[in-house]
TORLUM-752695 format. One line per 8 residues: number of its first residue (from 0); their letters; for each residue x, y, z of C-alpha. Coordinates in steps of 0.05 Angstrom, whole numbers, plus 5000, padded with zeros to 4 digits. Example, Ala and Ser with C-alpha at 12.3 -4.5 7.8 and 13.67 -1.06 7.14 Angstrom:
% TORLUM-752695
0	as	5246,4910,5156 | 5273,4979,5143
//
This chain:
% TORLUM-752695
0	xxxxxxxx	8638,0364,1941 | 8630,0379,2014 | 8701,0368,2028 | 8710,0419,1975 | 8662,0471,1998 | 8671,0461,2084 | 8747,0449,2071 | 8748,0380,2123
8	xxxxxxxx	8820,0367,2102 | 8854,0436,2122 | 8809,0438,2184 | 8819,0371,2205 | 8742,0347,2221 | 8698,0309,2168 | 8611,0304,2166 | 8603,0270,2225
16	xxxxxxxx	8635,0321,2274 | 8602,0377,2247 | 8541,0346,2237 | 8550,0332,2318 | 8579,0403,2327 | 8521,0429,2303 | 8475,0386,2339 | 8506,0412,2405
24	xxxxxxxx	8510,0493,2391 | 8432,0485,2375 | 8411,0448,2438 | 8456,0499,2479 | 8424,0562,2442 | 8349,0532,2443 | 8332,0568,2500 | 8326,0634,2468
32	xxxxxxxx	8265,0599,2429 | 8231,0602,2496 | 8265,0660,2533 | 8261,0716,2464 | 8177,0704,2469 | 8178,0711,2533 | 8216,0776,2546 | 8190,0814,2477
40	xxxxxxxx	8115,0800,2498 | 8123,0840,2562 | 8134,0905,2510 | 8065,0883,2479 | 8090,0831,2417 | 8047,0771,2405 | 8089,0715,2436 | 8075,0668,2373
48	xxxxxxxx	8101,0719,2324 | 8161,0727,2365 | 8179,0648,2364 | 8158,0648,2286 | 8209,0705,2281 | 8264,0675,2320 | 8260,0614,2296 | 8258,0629,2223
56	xxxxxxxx	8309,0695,2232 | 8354,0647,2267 | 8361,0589,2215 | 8369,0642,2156 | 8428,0681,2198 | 8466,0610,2215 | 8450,0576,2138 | 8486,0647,2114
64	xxxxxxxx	8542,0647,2167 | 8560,0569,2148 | 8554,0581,2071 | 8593,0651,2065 | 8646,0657,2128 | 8650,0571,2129 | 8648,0589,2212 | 8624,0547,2266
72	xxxxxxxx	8580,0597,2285 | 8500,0605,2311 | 8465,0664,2306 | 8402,0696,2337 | 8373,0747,2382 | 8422,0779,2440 | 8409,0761,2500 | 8415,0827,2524
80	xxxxxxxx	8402,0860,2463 | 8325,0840,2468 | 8330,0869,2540 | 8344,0934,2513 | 8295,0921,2453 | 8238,0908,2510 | 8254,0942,2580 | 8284,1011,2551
88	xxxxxxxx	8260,1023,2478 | 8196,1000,2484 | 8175,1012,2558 | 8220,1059,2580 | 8227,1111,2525 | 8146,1085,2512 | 8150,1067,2437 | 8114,1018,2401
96	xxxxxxxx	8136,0954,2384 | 8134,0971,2316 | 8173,1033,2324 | 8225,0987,2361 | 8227,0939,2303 | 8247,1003,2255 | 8295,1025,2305 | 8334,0949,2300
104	xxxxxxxx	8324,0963,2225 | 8363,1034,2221 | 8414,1003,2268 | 8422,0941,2226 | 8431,0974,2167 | 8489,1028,2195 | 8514,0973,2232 | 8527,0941,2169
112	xxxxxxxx	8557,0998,2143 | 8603,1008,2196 | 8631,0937,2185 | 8642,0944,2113 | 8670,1015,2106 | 8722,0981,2166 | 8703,1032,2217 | 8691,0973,2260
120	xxxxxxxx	8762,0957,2277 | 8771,1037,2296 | 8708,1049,2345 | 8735,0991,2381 | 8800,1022,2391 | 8778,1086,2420 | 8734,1056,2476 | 8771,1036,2535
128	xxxxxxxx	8771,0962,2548 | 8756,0972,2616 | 8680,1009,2599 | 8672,0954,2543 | 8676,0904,2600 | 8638,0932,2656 | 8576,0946,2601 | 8577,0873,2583
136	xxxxxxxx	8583,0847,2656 | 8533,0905,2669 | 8482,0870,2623 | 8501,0811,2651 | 8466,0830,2730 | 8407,0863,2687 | 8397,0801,2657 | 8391,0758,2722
144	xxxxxxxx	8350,0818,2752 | 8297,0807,2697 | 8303,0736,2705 | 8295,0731,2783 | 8237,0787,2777 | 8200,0754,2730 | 8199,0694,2767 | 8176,0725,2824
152	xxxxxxxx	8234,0711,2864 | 8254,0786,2872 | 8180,0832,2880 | 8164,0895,2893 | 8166,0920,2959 | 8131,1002,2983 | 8195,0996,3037 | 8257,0972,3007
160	xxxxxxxx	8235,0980,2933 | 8256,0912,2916 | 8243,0843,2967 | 8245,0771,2967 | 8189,0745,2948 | 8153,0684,2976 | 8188,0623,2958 | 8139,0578,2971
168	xxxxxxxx	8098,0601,2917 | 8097,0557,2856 | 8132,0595,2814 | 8185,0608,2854 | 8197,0556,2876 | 8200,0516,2807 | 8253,0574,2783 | 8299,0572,2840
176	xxxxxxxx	8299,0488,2823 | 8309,0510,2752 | 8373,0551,2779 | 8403,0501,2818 | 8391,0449,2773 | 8422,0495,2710 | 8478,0514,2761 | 8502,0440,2777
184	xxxxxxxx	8496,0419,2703 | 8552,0478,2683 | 8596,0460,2751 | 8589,0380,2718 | 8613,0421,2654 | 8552,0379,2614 | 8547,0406,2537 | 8479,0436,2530
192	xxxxxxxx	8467,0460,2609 | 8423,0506,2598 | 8383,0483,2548 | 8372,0409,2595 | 8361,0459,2651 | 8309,0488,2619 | 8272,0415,2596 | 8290,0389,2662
200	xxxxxxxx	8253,0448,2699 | 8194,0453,2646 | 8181,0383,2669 | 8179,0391,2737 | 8128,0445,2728 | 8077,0401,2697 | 8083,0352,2754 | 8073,0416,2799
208	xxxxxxxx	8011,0437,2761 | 7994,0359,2759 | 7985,0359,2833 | 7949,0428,2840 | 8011,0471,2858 | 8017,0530,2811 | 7957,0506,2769 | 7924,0571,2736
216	xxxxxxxx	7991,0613,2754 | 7998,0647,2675 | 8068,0641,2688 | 8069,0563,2711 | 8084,0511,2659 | 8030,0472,2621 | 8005,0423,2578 | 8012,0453,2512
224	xxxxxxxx	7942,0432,2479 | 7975,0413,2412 | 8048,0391,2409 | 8058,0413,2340 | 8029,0469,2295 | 8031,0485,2222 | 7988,0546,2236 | 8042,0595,2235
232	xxxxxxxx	8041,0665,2252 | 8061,0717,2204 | 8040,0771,2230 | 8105,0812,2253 | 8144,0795,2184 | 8152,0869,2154 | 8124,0897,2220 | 8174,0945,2226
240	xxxxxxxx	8148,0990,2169 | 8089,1017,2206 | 8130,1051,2255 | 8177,1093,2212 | 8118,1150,2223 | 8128,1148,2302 | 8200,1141,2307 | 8217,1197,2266
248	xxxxxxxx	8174,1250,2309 | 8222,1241,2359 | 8301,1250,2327 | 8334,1257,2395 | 8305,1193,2423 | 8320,1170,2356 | 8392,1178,2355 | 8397,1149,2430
256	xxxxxxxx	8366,1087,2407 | 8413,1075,2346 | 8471,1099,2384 | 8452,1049,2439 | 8425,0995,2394 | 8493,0999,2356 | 8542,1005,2415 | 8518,0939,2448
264	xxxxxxxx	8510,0907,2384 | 8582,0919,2365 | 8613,0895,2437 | 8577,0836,2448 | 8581,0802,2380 | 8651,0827,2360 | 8677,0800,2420 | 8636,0737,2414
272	xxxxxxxx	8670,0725,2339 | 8742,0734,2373 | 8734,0685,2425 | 8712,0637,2371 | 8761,0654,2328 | 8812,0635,2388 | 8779,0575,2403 | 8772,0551,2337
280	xxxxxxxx	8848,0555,2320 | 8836,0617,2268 | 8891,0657,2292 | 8962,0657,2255 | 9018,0678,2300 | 9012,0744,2280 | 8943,0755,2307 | 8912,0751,2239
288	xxxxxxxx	8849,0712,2230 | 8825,0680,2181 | 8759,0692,2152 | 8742,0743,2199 | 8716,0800,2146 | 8667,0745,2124 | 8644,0730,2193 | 8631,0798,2210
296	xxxxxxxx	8598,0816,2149 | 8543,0759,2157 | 8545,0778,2228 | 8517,0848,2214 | 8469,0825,2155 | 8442,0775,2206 | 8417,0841,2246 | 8371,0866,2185
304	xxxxxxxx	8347,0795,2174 | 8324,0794,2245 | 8289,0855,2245 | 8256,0841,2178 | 8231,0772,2214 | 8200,0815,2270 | 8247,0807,2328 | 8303,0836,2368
312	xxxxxxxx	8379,0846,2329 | 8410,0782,2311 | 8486,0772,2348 | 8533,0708,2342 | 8531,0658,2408 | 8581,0643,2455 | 8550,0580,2461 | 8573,0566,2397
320	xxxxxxxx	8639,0543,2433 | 8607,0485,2457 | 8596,0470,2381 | 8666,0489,2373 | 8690,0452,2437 | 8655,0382,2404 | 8698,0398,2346 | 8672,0432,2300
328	xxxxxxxx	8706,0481,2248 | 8674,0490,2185 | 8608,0523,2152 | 8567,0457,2163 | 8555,0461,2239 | 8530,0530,2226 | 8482,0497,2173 | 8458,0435,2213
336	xxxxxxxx	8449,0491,2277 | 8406,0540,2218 | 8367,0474,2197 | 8346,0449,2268 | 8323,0526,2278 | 8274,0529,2221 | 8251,0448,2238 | 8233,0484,2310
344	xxxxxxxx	8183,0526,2281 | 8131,0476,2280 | 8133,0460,2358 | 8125,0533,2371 | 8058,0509,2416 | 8097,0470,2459 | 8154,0504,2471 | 8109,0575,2495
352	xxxxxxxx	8066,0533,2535 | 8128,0501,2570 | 8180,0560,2568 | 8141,0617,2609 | 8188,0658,2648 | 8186,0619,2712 | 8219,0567,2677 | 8271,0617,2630
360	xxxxxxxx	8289,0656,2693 | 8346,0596,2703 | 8374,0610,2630 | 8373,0694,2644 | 8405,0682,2713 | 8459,0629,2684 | 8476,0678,2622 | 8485,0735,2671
368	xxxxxxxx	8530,0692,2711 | 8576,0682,2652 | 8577,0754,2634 | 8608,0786,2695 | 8658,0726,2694 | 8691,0790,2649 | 8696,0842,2717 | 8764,0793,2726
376	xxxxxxxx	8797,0831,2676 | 8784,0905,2699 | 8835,0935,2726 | 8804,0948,2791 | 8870,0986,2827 | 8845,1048,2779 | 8802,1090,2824 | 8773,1122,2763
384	xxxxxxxx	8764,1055,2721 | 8728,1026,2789 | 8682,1086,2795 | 8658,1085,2727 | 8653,1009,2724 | 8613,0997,2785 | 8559,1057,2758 | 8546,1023,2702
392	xxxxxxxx	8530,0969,2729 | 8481,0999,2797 | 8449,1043,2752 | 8435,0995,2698 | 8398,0951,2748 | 8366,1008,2789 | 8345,1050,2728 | 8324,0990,2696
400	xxxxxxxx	8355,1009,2633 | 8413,0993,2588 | 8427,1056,2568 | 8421,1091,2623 | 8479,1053,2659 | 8522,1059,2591 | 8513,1132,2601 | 8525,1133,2673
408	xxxxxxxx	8592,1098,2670 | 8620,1147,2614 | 8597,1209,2646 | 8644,1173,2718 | 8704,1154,2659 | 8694,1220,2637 | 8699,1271,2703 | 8754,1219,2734
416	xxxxxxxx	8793,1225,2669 | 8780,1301,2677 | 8805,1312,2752 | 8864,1266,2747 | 8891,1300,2688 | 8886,1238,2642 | 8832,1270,2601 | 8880,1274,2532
424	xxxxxxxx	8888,1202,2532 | 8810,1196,2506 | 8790,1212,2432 | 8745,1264,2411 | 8692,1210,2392 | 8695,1185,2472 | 8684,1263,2488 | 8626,1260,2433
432	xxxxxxxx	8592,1206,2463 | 8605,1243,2541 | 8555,1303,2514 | 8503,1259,2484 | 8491,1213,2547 | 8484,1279,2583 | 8446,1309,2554 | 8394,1240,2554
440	xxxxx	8413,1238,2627 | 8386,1320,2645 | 8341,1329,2590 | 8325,1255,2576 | 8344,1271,2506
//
């Protein structure tokens, strides 16, 4: 019957392998149970209701991808995508959490749209490939910055703005170990780095608070006073339609949210599916793929799911290669991955008492480090492509926001495109986009 259902024979795996393939893609996407808390409590969410959330959003969106697409593929909150969520939504443009939460709804649900009507395919064509790659390495240094601030290895400073801080402060301390250690695990290429970075660095926390070092730091590891927890928390599933009131008082913040919410939505996880795809041996010789409609679709259902939980919007992993890279090909790694996400739920005292965001910074600076791996590809002898790429990424980590260095880097595209007379080559909808991010960036519309 499962032979049947997860095709074994045509991929060439059996139960074993995928059970193990599964196995592997959750342990290397585990960290998000800590990290997603983490980051969506600093924009006011109760940390327990996040990791419910996750947890829970997570094991539905891989269970769904496994059954429907057959794909070796884990789903759950962006890294990236919760930055936005947190750092610009909520405390930048100041709304509520709930508000955010109906924001990620509304996106969801045209992002869903835009994937079944096949206008997916064509917004991808009309952005240039150099943009798309300078927004996700972009993300990728925001990432780290959040990581290495939170951690309190980067502070505030009235002089220079930003300093180091002092590193022989507990926490510190423990998440430059954390880095190193994470670092040396992916140079060993060992499956699940990040995820035994993260273990191996909660534990040397608790012998730091142990001995007195750290001990009553809020953002220092500790003993988590129950390991397990059948008390769980509820209280952000539905959230979302409390803020419909707020969000709609403001239509052109609105719009830059969805737009936003959308735009890195559609980059990071279409990409994500292709390399897969690749990886996985989907791809005929004439670049067709198959199963791809199917992976997409779940892919952009995952995103209401998520929202409807009570957390950020849902994306597919790239560290479902390592899933992929352990062999597995079919549906049922996708399952086991959905199954070990919903069994986490339970442990969701332990993990927030050991995951604080001393210890995550290592998993937010390692993630970044694999994003701008992309810059390679830019084409860096275009004056004009250089400009626009290197904006978006300073003013994403200076403005602290997402959006703003997405807006920044098409406004460069835009007036280099403009002077050197290459300005037909872009669409209308490229020009389109060029008025609404400047509008947001004179009249913070």
């Amino acid at each position: 019957m499962l032979n049947k259902l997860f095709k074994f024979d045509e991929n060439n795996t059996n139960v074993k392998t995928e059970i193990i393939a599964g196995i592997t893609t959750f342990l290397a996407m585990a960290y998000i149970l800590g990290v997603n808390p983490t980051m969506l409590a600093d924009g006011g969410m109760p940390a327990t209701g996040v990791f419910f959330a996750t947890a829970l959003a997570s094991g539905i969106a891989c269970i769904i991808m496994g059954l429907v697409a057959n794909w070796p593929v884990g789903l759950a909150p962006g890294m990236g995508l919760n930055a936005l969520f947190t750092y610009t939504i909520i405390l930048g443009m100041g709304c509520s959490w709930e508000a955010a939460l109906c924001a990620v709804v509304l996106s969801s649900i045209i992002f869903l749209i835009i994937t079944i009507s096949g206008l997916r395919e064509a917004i991808l064509n009309i952005i240039p490939l150099d943009l798309k790659l300078g927004i996700g390495a972009a993300i990728g240094f925001f990432l780290a910055f959040i990581g290495l601030k939170g951690a309190g290895i980067i502070v505030a400073d009235p002089s220079t703005f930003v300093a180091l801080g002092s590193m022989t402060s507990a926490p510190a301390l423990l998440a430059l170990i954390g880095v190193i250690i994470t670092l040396v695990l992916y140079f060993k290429k060992v499956p699940a780095a990040v995820f035994i970075g993260l273990i191996v660095t909660a534990i040397i926390g608790l012998i730091f608070t142990a001995v007195g070092y750290g001990t009553g730091n809020p953002i220092m590891p500790t003993m988590p006073s129950q390991f397990i927890s059948f008390n769980f928390d509820f209280s952000l599933f539905g959230a979302f339609y409390t803020g419909f009131g707020e969000l709609f008082k403001n239509i052109p913040n609105l719009l830059m949210m969805l737009f936003s919410l959308v735009f890195v939505t559609f980059f990071d996880t279409t990409g994500t599916l292709l390399g897969i795809a690749n990886q996985a041996g989907y791809i005929d010789e004439e670049g067709n793929i198959e199963g791809v409609e199917k992976a997409f679709l779940v892919d952009a259902i995952s995103g209401v799911i998520g929202s409807i939980c009570g957390t950020s919007t849902l994306t597919a992993y790239v560290e479902s290669a390592t899933g992929v890279g352990a062999g597995g090909r079919t549906g049922l790694a996708a399952i086991v991955t959905g199954i070990l996400f919903i069994l986490s739920i339970i442990f969701a005292p332990s993990v927030l008492a050991l995951f604080t965001s001393t210890v995550t910074a290592a998993a937010l600076v390692m993630v970044g480090i694999l994003m701008i791996m992309q810059l390679k590809d830019v084409e860096w002898d275009n004056l004009v492509v250089a400009a626009s790429v290197f904006m978006t990424i300073i003013m994403m980590i200076l403005t602290y926001s997402i959006s703003l260095g997405i807006a920044w880097g098409f406004v460069i595209y835009a007036i280099g495109s403009l002077v050197t007379g290459k300005y037909k080559e872009l669409s209308w909808g490229i020009w389109l986009m060029v008025i609404v991010f400047l509008l947001y960036l004179f009249f913070g519309l």
